[in-house]
Structure formats: structure tokens, C-alpha cells
TORKOL-4160 file (C-alpha; in steps of 0.2 Angstrom, whole numbers, padded with zeros to 4 digits, m for minus):
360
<pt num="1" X="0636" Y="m0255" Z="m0149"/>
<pt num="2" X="0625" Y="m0257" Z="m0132"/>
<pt num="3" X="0621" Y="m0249" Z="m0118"/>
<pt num="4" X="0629" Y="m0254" Z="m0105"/>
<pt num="5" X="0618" Y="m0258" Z="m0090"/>
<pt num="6" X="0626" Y="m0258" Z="m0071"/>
<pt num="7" X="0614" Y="m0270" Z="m0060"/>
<pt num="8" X="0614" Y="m0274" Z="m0043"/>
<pt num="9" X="0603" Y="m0279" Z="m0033"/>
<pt num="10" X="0586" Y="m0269" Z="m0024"/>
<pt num="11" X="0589" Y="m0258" Z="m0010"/>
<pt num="12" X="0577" Y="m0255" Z="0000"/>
<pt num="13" X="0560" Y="m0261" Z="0004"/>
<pt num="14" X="0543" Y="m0259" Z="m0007"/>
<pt num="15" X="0525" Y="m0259" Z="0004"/>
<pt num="16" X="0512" Y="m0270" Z="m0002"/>
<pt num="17" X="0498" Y="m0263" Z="m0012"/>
<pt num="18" X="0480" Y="m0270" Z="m0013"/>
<pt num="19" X="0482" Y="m0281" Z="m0030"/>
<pt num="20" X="0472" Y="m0278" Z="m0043"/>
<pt num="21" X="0464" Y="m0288" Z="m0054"/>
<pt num="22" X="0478" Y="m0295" Z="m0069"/>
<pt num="23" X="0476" Y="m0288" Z="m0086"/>
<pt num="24" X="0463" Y="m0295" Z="m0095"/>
<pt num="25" X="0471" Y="m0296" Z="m0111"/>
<pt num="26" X="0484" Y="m0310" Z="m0114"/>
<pt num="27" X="0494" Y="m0301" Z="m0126"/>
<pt num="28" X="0497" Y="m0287" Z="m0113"/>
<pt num="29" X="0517" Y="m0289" Z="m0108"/>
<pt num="30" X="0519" Y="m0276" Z="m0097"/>
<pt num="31" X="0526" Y="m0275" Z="m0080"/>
<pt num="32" X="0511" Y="m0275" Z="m0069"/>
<pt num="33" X="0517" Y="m0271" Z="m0053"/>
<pt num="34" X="0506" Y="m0276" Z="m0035"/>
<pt num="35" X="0519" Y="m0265" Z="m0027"/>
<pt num="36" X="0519" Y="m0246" Z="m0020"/>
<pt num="37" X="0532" Y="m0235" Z="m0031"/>
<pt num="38" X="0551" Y="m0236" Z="m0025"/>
<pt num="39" X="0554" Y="m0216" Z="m0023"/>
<pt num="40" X="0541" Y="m0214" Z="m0007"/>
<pt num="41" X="0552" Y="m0227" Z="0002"/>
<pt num="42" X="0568" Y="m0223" Z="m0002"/>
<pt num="43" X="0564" Y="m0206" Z="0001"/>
<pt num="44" X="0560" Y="m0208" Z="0017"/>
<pt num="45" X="0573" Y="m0221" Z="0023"/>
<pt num="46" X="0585" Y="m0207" Z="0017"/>
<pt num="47" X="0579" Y="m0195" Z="0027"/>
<pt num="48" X="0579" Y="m0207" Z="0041"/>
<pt num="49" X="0597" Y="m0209" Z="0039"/>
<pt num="50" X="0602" Y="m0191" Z="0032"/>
<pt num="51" X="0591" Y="m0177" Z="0040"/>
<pt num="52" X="0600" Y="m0167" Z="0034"/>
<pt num="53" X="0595" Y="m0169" Z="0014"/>
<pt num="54" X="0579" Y="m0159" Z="0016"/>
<pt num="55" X="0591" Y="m0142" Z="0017"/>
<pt num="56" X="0596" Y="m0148" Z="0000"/>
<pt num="57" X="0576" Y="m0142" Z="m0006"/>
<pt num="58" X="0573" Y="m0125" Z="m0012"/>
<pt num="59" X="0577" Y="m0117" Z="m0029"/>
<pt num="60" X="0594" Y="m0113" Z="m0037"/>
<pt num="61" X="0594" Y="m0096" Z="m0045"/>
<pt num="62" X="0608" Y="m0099" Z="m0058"/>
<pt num="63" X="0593" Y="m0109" Z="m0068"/>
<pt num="64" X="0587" Y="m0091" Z="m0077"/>
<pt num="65" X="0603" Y="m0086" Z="m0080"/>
<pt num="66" X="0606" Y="m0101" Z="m0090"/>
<pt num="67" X="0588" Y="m0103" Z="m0098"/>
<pt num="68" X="0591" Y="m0085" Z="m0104"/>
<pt num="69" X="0607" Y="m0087" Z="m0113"/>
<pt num="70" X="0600" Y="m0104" Z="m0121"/>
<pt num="71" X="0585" Y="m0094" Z="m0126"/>
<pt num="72" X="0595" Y="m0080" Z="m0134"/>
<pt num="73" X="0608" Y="m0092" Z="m0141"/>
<pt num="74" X="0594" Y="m0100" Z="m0151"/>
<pt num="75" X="0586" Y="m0084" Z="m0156"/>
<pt num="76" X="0605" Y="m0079" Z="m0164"/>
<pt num="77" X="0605" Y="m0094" Z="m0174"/>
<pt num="78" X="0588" Y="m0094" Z="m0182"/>
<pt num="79" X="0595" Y="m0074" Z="m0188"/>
<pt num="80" X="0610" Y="m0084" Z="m0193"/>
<pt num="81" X="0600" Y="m0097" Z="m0205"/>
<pt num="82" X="0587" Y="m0084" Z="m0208"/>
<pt num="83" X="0591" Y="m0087" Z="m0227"/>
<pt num="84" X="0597" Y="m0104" Z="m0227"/>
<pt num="85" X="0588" Y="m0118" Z="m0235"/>
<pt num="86" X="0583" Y="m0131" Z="m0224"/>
<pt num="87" X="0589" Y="m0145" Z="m0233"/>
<pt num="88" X="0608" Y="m0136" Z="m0234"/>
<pt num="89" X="0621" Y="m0145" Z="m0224"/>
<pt num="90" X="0624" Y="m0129" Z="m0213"/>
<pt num="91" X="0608" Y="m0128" Z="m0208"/>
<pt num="92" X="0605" Y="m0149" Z="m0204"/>
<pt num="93" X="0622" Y="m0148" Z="m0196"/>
<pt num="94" X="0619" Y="m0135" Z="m0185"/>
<pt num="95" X="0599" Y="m0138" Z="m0180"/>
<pt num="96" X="0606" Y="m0156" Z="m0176"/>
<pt num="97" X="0624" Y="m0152" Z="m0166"/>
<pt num="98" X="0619" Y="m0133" Z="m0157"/>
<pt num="99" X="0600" Y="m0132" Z="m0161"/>
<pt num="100" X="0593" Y="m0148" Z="m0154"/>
<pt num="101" X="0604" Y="m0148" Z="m0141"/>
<pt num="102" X="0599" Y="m0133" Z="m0136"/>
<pt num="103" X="0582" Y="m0136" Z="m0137"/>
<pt num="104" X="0583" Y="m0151" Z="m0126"/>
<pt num="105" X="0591" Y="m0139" Z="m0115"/>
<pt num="106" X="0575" Y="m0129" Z="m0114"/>
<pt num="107" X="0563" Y="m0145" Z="m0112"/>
<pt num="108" X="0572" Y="m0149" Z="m0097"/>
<pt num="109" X="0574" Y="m0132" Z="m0090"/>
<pt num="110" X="0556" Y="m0131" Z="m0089"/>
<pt num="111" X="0554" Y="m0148" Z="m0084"/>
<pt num="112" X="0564" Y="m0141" Z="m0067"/>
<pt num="113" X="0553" Y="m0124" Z="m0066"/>
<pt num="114" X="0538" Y="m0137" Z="m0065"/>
<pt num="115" X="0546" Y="m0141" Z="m0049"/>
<pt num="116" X="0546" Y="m0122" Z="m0043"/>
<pt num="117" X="0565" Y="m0125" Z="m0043"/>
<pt num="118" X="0569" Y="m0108" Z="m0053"/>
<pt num="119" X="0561" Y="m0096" Z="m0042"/>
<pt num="120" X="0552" Y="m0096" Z="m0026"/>
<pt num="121" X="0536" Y="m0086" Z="m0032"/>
<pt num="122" X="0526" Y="m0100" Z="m0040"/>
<pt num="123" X="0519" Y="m0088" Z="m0053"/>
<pt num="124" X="0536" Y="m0083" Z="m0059"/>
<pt num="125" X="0539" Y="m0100" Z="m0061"/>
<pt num="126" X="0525" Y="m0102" Z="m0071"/>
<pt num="127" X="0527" Y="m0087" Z="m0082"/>
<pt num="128" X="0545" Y="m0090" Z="m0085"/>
<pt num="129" X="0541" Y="m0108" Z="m0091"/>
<pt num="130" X="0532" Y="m0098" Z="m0106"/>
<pt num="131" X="0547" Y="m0088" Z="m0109"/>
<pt num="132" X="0556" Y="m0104" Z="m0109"/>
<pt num="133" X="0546" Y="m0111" Z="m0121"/>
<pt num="134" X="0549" Y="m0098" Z="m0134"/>
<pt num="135" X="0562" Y="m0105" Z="m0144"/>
<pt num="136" X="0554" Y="m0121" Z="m0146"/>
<pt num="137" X="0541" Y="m0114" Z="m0156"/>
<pt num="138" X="0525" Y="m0122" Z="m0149"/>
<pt num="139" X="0516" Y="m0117" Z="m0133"/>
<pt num="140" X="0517" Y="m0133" Z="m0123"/>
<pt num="141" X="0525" Y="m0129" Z="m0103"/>
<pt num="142" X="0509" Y="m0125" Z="m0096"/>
<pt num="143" X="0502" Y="m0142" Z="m0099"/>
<pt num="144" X="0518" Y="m0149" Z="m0098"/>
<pt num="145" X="0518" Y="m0148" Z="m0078"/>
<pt num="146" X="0501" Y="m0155" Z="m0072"/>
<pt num="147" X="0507" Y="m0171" Z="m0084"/>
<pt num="148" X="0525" Y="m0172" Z="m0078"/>
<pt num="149" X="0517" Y="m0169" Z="m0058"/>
<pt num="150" X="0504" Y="m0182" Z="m0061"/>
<pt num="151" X="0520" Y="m0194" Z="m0067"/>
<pt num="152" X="0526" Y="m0190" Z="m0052"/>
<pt num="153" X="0513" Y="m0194" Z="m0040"/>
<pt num="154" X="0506" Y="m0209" Z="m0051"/>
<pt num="155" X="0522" Y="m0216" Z="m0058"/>
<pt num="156" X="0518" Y="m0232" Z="m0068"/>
<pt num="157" X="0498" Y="m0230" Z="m0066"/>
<pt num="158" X="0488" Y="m0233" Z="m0080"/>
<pt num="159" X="0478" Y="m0218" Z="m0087"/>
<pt num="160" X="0487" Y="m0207" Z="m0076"/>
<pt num="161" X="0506" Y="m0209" Z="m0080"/>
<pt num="162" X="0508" Y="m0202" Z="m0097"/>
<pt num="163" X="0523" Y="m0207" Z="m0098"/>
<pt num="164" X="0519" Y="m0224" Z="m0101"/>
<pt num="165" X="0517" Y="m0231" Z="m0118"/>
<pt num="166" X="0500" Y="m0237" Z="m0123"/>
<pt num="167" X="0494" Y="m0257" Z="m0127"/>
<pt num="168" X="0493" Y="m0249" Z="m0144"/>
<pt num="169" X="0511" Y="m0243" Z="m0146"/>
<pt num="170" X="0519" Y="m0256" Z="m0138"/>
<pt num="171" X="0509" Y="m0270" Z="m0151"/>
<pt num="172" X="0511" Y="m0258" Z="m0165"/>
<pt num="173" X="0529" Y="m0256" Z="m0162"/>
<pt num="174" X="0535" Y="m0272" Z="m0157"/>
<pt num="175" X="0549" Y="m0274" Z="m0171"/>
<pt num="176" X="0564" Y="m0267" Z="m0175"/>
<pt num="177" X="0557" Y="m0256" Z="m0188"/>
<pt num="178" X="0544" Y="m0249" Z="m0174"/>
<pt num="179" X="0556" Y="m0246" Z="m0162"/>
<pt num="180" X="0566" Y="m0236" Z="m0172"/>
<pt num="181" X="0553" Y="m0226" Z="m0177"/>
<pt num="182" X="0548" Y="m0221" Z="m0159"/>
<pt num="183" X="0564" Y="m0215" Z="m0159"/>
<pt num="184" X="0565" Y="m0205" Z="m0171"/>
<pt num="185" X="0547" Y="m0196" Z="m0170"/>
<pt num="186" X="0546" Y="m0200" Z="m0149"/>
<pt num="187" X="0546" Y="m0179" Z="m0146"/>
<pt num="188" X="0529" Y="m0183" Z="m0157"/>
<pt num="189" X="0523" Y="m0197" Z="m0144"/>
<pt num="190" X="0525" Y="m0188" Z="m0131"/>
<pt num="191" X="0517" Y="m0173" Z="m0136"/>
<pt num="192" X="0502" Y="m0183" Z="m0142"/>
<pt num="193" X="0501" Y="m0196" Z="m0131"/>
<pt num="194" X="0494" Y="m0186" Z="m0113"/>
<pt num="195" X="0480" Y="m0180" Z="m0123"/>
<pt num="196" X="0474" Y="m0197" Z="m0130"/>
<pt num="197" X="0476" Y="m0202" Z="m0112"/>
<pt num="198" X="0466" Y="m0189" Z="m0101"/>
<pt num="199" X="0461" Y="m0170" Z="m0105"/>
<pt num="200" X="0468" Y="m0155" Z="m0094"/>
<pt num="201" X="0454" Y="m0145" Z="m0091"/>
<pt num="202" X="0461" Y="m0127" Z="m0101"/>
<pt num="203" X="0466" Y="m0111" Z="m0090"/>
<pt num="204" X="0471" Y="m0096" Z="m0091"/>
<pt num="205" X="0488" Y="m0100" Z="m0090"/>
<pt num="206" X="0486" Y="m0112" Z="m0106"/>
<pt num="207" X="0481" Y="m0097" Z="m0115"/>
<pt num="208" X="0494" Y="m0086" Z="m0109"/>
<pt num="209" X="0506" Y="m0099" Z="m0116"/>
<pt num="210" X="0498" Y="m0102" Z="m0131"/>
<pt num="211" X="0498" Y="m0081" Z="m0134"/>
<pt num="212" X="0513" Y="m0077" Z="m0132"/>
<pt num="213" X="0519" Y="m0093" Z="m0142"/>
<pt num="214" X="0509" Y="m0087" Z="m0155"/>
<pt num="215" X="0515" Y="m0069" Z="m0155"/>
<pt num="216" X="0534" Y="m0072" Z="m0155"/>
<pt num="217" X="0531" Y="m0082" Z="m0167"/>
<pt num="218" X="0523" Y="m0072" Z="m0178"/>
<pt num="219" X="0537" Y="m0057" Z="m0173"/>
<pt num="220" X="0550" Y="m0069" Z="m0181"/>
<pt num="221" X="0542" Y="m0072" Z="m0195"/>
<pt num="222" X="0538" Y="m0053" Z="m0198"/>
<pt num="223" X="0555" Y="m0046" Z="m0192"/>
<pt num="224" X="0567" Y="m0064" Z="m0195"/>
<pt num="225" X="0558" Y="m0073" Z="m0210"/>
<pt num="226" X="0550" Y="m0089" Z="m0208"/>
<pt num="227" X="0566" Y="m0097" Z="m0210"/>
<pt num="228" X="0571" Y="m0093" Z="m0194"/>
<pt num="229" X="0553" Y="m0103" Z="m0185"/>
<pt num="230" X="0558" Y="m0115" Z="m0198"/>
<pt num="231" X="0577" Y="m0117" Z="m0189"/>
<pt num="232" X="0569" Y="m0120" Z="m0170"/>
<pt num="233" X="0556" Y="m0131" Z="m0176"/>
<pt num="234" X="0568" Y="m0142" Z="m0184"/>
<pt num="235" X="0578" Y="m0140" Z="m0167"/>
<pt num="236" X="0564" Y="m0145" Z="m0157"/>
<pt num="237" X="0560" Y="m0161" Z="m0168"/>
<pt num="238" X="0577" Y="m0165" Z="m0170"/>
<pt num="239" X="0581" Y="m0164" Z="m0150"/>
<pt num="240" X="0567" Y="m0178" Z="m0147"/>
<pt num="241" X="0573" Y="m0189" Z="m0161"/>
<pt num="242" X="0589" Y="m0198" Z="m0164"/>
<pt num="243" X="0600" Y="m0188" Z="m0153"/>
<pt num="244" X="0610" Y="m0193" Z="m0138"/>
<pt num="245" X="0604" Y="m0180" Z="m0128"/>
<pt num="246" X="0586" Y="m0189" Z="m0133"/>
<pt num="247" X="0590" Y="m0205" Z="m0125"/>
<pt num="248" X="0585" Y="m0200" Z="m0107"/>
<pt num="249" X="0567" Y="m0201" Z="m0113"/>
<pt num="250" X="0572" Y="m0218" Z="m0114"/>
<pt num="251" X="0585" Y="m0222" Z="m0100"/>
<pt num="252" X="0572" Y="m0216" Z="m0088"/>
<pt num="253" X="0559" Y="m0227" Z="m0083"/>
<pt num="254" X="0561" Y="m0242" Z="m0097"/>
<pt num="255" X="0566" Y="m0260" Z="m0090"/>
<pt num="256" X="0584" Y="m0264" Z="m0099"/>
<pt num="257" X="0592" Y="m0277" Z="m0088"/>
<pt num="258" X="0585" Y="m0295" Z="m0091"/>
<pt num="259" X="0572" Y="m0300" Z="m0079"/>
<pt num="260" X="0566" Y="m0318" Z="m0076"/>
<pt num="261" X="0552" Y="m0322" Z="m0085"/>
<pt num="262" X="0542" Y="m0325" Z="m0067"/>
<pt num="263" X="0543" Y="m0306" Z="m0067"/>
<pt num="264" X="0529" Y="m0304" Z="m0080"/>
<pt num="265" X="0517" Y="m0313" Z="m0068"/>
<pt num="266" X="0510" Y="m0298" Z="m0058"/>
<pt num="267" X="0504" Y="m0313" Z="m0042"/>
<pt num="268" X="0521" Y="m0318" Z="m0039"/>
<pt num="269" X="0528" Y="m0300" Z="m0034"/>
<pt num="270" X="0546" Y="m0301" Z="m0041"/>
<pt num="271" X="0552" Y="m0283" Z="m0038"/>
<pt num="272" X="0558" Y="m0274" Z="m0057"/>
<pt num="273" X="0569" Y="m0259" Z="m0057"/>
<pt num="274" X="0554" Y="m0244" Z="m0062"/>
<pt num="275" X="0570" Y="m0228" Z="m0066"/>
<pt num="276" X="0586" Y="m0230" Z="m0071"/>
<pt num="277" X="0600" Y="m0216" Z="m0066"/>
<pt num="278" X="0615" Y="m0209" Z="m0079"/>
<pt num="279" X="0630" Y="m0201" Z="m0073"/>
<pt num="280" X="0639" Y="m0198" Z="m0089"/>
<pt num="281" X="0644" Y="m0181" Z="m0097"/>
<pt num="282" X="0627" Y="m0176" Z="m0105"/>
<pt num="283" X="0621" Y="m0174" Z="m0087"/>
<pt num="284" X="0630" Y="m0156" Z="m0090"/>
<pt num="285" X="0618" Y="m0151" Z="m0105"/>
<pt num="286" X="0604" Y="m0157" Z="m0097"/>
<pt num="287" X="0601" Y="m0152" Z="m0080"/>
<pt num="288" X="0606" Y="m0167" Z="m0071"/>
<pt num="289" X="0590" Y="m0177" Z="m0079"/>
<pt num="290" X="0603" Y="m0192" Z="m0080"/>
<pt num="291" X="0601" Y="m0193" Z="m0061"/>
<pt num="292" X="0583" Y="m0199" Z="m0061"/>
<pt num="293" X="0582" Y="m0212" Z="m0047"/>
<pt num="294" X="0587" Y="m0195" Z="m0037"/>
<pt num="295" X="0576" Y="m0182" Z="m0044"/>
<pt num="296" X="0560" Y="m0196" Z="m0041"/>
<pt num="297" X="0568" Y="m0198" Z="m0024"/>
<pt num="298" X="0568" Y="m0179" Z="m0020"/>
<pt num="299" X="0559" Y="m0168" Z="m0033"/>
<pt num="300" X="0560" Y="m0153" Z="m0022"/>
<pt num="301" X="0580" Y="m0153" Z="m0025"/>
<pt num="302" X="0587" Y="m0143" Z="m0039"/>
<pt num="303" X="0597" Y="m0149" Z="m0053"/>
<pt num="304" X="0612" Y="m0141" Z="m0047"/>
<pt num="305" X="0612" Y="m0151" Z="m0028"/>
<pt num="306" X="0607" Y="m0171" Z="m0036"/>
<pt num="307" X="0626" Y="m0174" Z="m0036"/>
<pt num="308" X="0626" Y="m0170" Z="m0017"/>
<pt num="309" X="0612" Y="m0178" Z="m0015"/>
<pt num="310" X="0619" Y="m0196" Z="m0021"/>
<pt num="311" X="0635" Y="m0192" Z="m0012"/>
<pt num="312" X="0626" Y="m0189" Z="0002"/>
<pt num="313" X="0616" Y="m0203" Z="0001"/>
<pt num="314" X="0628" Y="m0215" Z="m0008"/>
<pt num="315" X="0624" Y="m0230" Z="0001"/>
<pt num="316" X="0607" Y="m0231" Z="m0006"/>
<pt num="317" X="0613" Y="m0229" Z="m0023"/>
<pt num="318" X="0627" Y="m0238" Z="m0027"/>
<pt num="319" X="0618" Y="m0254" Z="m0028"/>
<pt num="320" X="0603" Y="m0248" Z="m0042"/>
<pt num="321" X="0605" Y="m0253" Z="m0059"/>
<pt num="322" X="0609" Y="m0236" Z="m0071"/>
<pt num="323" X="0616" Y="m0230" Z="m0090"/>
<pt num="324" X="0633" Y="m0228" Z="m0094"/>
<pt num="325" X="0628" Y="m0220" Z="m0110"/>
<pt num="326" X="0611" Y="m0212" Z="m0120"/>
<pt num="327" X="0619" Y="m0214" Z="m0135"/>
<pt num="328" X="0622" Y="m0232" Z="m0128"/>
<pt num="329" X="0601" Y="m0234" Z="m0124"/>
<pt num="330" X="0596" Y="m0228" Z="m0139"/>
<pt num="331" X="0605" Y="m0242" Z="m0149"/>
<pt num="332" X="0601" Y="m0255" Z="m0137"/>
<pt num="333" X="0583" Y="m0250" Z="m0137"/>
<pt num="334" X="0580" Y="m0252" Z="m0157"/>
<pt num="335" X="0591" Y="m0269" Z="m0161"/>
<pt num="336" X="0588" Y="m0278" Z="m0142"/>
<pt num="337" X="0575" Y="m0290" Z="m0146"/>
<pt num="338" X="0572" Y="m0292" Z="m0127"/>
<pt num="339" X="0569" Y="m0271" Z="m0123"/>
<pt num="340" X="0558" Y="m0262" Z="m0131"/>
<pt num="341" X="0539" Y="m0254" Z="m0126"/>
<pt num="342" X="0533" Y="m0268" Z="m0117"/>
<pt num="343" X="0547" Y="m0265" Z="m0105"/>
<pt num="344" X="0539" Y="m0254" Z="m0091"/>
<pt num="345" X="0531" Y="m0256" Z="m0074"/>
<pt num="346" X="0513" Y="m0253" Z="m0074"/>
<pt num="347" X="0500" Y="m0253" Z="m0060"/>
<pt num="348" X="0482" Y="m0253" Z="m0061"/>
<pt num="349" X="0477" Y="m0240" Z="m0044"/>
<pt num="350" X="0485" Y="m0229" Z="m0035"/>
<pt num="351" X="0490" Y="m0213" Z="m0038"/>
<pt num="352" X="0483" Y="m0196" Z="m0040"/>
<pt num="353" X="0480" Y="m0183" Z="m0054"/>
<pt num="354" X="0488" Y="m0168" Z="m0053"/>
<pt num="355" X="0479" Y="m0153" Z="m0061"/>
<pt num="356" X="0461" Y="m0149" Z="m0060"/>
<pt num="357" X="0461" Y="m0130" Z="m0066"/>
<pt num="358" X="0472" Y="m0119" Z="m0054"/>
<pt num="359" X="0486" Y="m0113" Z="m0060"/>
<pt num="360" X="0493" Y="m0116" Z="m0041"/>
């Protein structure tokens, strides 16, 4: 099985950056790009075309109304499996098929209230994050957003996007066997990762989140039995392992159609698709993620308007290279001898770090 990669050719136009200096080690086989971002562009020759998209901006309201069932759907199963052992079948089965799912569910819901998309208060946003975060049983969302912003604004730079993998991953893992472990304990590398890469400086908000983590937490255990933490931290590892709803981690930003091997000489500038769109089912359990190439384009638009956005914008589109299937990346990713870590675009400068101890 593979994942079936549509490629076309490069739409649009990338402005020239000053070049840095190559990378001084020769075993390094990243991407290293001399180019500006894609998003920036596009974005603007969209709206350049389309007006229009910017009244596509603002939040969508259904988003707590969903994060709140997801939240008290998870809640209800860890009562149900209170008691259950964790190596049972029932309680694998359903950590892995409604538990995981869910939980992925709730990463990516936060990942949309970092945008301010669930509310317009920026404080409800960030306090709803926390609430969000509940069921996955460690306080992460209010670090999560200055990372995830920083991608944003510093996609592919080194030291700054932390969503790149390191030299030391990407030599490490350079196997079959070491790709398939990223997969399966990825939710671990990208937990880990941001912090070996730069420190958020802690605020009050990281305290809050940690808190109130803390005390539900500890009110399951007292009222559910640790059995029920046990559940949703199962679901939490489990939904960034070998799931197909993991395989957006993946699908993202990683390099899966065949480049020629001039690309990997940073001086002669060929251009290298950086994010990857997927417009399959799972899109529907995961907040449109799958549309990536949109969301970089406009992170200000909701989940629920991407599809109008690339309808509305087809043109500039239907000629990127995107997934037909997670499940798909996943497989290709482990057994393709030519993906694997060292498939990402990396720059040396640009960019800008977001978070410096506001909580604005």
C-alpha cells in the first residue's frame, strides 16, 4: 500500500531571499531552501484575484459546541473503563477506534483556538484551550500556541520551526526501523522536541494550564479511579501513534514526491513543494487539518470555510501536489526508502519567534 501522491506543477511565484551560507555538514540532506515561504505569496496573489476571501476571516462559533461534546464523550468513556484492565481488548479497542480519535480531535481543536478562531475574545480563546485540554490528560495548549504561531511565521527555519525534525532524528532514524518508531512514539517528538529547540519563557497562563490539568486530573482519579486517566492517556498516545488520523503530522509539511537530486543543492534554487493538502474523509474528524496548503495560505479562516476557500480559489490549487490518504502516508513514509526525515525544506534566516511572555 502507498500513498498516493497528486503532483503538478508550481503555481505561483517565490521571492528571492539573501542565501545563506550551505550547511556545514555534509551529511546534512535536508531541503535547504534560498527561497521565501510559498503561503505569503499565494496569499496575496489570491487576494489579488479574490477580494472577496478576507470576508472568509473571523471565528466559527459551532467549534465549542463540538469541543464540548468531544470533551464529554471522553469523560463518559473513561467512567465506562473505569474498571477495565488496560491490556483487555475492550479497553485497547476502544482507546484506539473512539478514544484516540477523539483525542486527535481535541489536539486539533486547540490547534484552531490558537488561531482565535473559536471566539473572538482572545482570552476566551485561551482559556477554552485549557478546557480543551482536559481530556488529554497533560497541560500542553498554552505552550502549544506560541510554537504552532512561530511555525507559522518561520515555516522551515532552523531553530524556530519546531516542527522540523532535528540533524539528530533524521541521522538516528534513517531506516526502516527508525522511521517506524517515529511513528509510533511521534505524539512523544513533538511533545519533546520544541523544548530541546528553544524555551518559552513561562506565564501565567502556562500555570493556569498546568493547574487546572492538574486538578481534574486528580478529581478523576478521586471520584473515577485512576483507571479512568489511564483511558485518556492511552488515547492521547495512541492518537499520535499508528493511527490514520495521525498521519497529518506527516502529510503536512514532509517532501513525498520525487525530487531531482539537483534539488538538494540549496545554490541551484529548484523550487520543492514545503505542505501537502488532503481532501479525503478524515478531514471530517479533524477540523479540515487535511487542507493545509489553505490554512498556511489563510490562518485567520476557520475550519469550517477552508472548503470555500479552495473553491474559491481553485485555480491556485488544483495544480499543488496533495494525499489521497493518511493511512496511505503513513505506510509510504516507513517502507519508502526515498521519504523519510530528511525529506523537509529548511532555511537558515528569516522568520520570527512568536511568544515572548504575553499572553496576547
Amino acid at each position: 500500500m502507498s500513498s498516493t501522491v497528486v503532483v503538478a506543477r508550481n503555481h505561483g511565484s517565490q521571492l528571492p531571499v539573501e542565501p545563506p551560507q550551505p550547511p556545514p555538514n555534509a551529511s546534512d540532506r535536508f531541503f535547504w531552501s534560498y527561497t521565501e515561504e510559498p503561503h505569503r505569496t499565494r496569499r496575496q496573489a489570491i487576494i489579488r484575484a479574490h477580494p472577496e476571501v478576507t470576508k472568509l476571516c473571523g471565528h466559527e462559533p459551532l467549534t465549542k459546541y463540538i469541543v464540548l461534546a468531544v470533551v464529554c464523550l471522553q469523560i463518559s468513556c473513561a467512567a465506562w473503563l473505569r474498571n477495565s484492565s488496560v491490556l483487555s481488548a475492550q479497553f485497547l479497542l476502544i482507546s484506539y477506534v473512539v478514544g484516540a480519535t477523539a483525542n486527535q480531535n481535541l489536539f486539533l481543536a486547540i490547534h484552531e483556538i490558537s488561531h482565535n478562531l473559536a471566539f473572538k475574545s482572545p482570552t476566551a480563546n485561551r482559556l477554552f484551550a485549557v478546557f480543551a485540554n482536559l481530556p488529554i490528560g497533560l497541560p500542553y495548549s498554552a505552550s502549544f500556541r506560541p510554537y504552532h504561531l512561530t511555525h507559522h511565521k518561520s515555516l522551515g527555519v532552523d531553530g524556530l520551526d519546531t516542527d522540523l525534525p532535528t540533524f539528530i532524528e533524521a541521522f538516528f532514524l534513517d531506516s526502516i526501523l527508525g522511521k517506524a518508531f517515529f511513528c509510533t512514539f511521534q505524539i512523544l517528538f513533538y511533545a519533546i522536541r520544541p523544548m530541546m529547540v528553544y524555551r518559552l519563557p513561562l506565564t501565567s497562563l502556562h500555570l493556569f494550564n498546568v493547574v487546572a490539568q492538574v486538578a481534574f486530573d486528580l478529581l478523576l482519579i478521586r471520584y473515577l479511579g485512576a483507571g479512568a486517566l489511564a483511558y485518556l492517556i492511552t488515547s492521547s498516545f495512541l492518537a499520535g501513534s499508528l493511527h490514520p488520523c495521525a498521519g497529518h503530522f506527516i502529510a503536512e509539511h514532509y517532501v513525498f514526491d520525487k525530487q531531482p537530486v539537483t534539488a538538494r543543492v540549496p545554490s541551484n534554487k529548484v523550487p520543492v513543494p514545503e505542505t501537502y493538502s488532503y481532501y479525503g474523509p478524515l478531514n471530517m474528524l479533524t477540523y479540515n487539518v487535511g487542507l493545509h496548503n489553505e490554512h498556511h495560505d489563510f490562518p485567520a479562516i476557520p475550519w469550517s470555510r477552508l472548503p470555500v476557500l479552495h473553491e474559491m480559489a481553485k485555480e491556485f490549487y488544483a495544480d499543488l501536489p496533495h494525499h489521497e490518504s493518511w493511512v496511505g502516508v503513513i505506510w509510504q513514509f516507513i517502507w519508502d526508502k526515498e521519504v523519510g526525515l530528511w525529506c523537509r525544506v529548511k532555511r537558515e534566516t528569516g522568520g520570527k519567534k512568536v511568544g515572548t511572555g504575553r499572553t496576547d
